[in-house]
C-alpha positions in Angstrom: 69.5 146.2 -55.9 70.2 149.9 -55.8 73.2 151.6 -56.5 74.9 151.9 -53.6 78.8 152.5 -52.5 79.4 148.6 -52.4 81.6 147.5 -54.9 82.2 144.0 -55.2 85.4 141.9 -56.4 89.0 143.0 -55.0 90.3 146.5 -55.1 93.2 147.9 -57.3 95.9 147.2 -54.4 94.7 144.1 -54.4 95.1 142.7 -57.7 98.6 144.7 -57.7 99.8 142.9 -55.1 98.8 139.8 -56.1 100.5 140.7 -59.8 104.0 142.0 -58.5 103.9 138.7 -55.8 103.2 136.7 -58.9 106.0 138.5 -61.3 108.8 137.7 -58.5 107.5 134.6 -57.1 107.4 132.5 -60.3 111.0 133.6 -61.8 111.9 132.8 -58.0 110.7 129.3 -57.4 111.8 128.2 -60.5 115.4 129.2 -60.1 115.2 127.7 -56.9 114.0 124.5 -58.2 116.1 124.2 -61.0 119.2 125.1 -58.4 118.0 122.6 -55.9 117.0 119.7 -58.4 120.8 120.5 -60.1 122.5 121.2 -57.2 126.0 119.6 -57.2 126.1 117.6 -53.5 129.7 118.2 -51.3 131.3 115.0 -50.1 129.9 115.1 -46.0 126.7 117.0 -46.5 123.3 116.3 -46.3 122.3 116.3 -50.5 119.2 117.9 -51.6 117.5 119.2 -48.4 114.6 119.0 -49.4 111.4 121.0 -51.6 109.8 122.6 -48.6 112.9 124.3 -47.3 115.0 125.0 -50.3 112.3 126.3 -52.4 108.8 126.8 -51.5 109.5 128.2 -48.2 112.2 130.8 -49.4 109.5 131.7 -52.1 106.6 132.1 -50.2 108.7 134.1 -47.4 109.4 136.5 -49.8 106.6 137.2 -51.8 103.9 137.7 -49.2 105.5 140.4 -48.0 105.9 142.1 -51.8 102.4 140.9 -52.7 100.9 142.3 -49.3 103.5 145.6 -48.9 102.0 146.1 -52.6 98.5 145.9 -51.6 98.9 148.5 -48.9 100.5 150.7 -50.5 98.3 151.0 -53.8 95.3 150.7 -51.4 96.8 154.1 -49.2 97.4 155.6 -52.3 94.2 155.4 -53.8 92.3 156.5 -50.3 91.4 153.3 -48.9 93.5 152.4 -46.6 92.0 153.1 -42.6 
């Protein structure tokens, strides 16, 4: 195979995004499970919702945007963006 302008493997916004969406997901979802597993429950309220609402879904709202938002802008930065 010749060299040619195909580089294989992700690109650097790519594995930045994926980094910074790992950095605040993981800190995230643990607070939230340790808040939700610890949780004190009020007398007439539903008590501990539930995993996929209190917690996964909150963290995975938030960081694909930041992992995504990352990639584009490292990827515009660096000239490849369309």
């Amino acid at each position: 195979m010749s060299d040619s302008e195909y580089r294989g493997g992700s690109t650097a916004g790519g594995r930045w995004g994926c980094a910074c969406a790992a950095l605040i997901g993981t800190p995230l979802f643990v607070i939230l499970l340790i808040g939700d597993a610890l949780g004190d429950c009020v007398s007439g309220e539903v008590c501990h919702k539930g995993f996929l609402q209190m917690v996964l879904l909150p963290t995975v709202l938030t960081t694909v945007p930041v992992g995504l938002g990352v990639r584009w802008i490292v990827n515009r930065a660096r000239g490849h963006g369309s």
